[in-house]
N, C-alpha and C positions, 0 to 999 in steps of 0.2 A: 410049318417050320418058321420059328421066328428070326429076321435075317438082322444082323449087328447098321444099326442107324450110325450116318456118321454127323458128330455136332464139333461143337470145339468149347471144350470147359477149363480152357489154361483159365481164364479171370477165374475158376472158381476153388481149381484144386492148388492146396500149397504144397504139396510132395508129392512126387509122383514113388519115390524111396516107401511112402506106408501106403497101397491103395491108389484110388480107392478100388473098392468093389464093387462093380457094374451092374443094374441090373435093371431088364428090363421091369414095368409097371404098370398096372393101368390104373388112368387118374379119373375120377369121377367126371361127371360134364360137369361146366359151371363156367365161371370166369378166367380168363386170359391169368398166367400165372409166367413168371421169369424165371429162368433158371439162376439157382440160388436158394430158392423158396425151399422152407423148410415144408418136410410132407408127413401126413402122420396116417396111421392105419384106420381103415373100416370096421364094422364089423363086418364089412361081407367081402374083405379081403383088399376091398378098392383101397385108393388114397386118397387124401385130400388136404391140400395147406392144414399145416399146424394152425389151431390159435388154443389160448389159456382153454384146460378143460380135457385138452387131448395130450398123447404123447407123440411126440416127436421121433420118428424112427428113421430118414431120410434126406437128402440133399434132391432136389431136382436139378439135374444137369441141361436140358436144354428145356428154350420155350416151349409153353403151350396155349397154342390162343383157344378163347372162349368158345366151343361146340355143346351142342344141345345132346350127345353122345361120350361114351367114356372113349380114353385116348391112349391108347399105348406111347411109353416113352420111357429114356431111361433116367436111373436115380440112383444116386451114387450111396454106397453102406459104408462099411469099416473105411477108414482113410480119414487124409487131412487136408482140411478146406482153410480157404479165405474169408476170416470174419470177418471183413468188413464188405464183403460182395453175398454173404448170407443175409436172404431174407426171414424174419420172425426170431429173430434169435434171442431170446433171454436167460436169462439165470436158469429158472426151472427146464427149459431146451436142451441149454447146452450139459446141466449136469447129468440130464435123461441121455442124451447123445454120446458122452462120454462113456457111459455103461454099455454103451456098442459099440465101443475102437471109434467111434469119428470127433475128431478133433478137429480145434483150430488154432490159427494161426493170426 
C-alpha cells in the first residue's frame, strides 16, 4: 500500500483553486533532480527530466537526490504551477503541458 509523503510545494504550485493533481511516480536512478523539474515518460512507464526529444507530461514536486536505484516520489498533473521556479521549461514543454490542463503562471 502506497502511504501519502508529506513535502511542501507552495514555491511551486500557483493555485491551489485548479489542482494540482497528485501523483505518486517512479523516477528512474540517475542524478539529484529539484522539484520543479519538468519529467517526462519512459517507455517502460518510469520517468525521467524532460530534455528536447521527449515530451513533457509532469511537474516533480519534491527533491530527489541522486541513487543508483529508481525512486518513488510525487509529481504533480493537471494544475497550475510557478514559471519561474519550473525547471526545463520551454516553448515546445510548456505547449505539450498545456494539452494536459498544467499551466503556468
Amino acid at each position: 500500500m502506497t502511504t501519502q509523503k508529506e513535502f511542501d510545494s507552495r514555491a511551486i504550485i500557483a493555485s491551489s483553486n485548479f489542482g494540482p493533481v497528485r501523483k505518486e511516480i517512479t523516477v528512474a536512478a540517475g542524478a539529484d533532480l529539484q522539484k520543479g523539474t519538468l519529467m517526462a515518460r519512459k517507455s517502460d512507464g518510469k520517468f525521467e527530466p524532460y530534455s528536447s526529444g521527449k515530451t513533457a507530461v509532469a511537474v516533480l514536486l519534491e527533491d530527489v537526490p541522486a541513487k543508483s536505484e529508481d525512486a518513488q516520489v510525487i509529481a504533480g498533473f493537471a494544475g497550475v504551477y510557478v514559471k519561474a521556479n519550473i525547471i526545463g521549461l520551454d516553448d515546445t514543454a510548456e505547449a505539450a503541458l498545456e494539452e494536459r490542463s498544467i499551466y503556468f503562471r
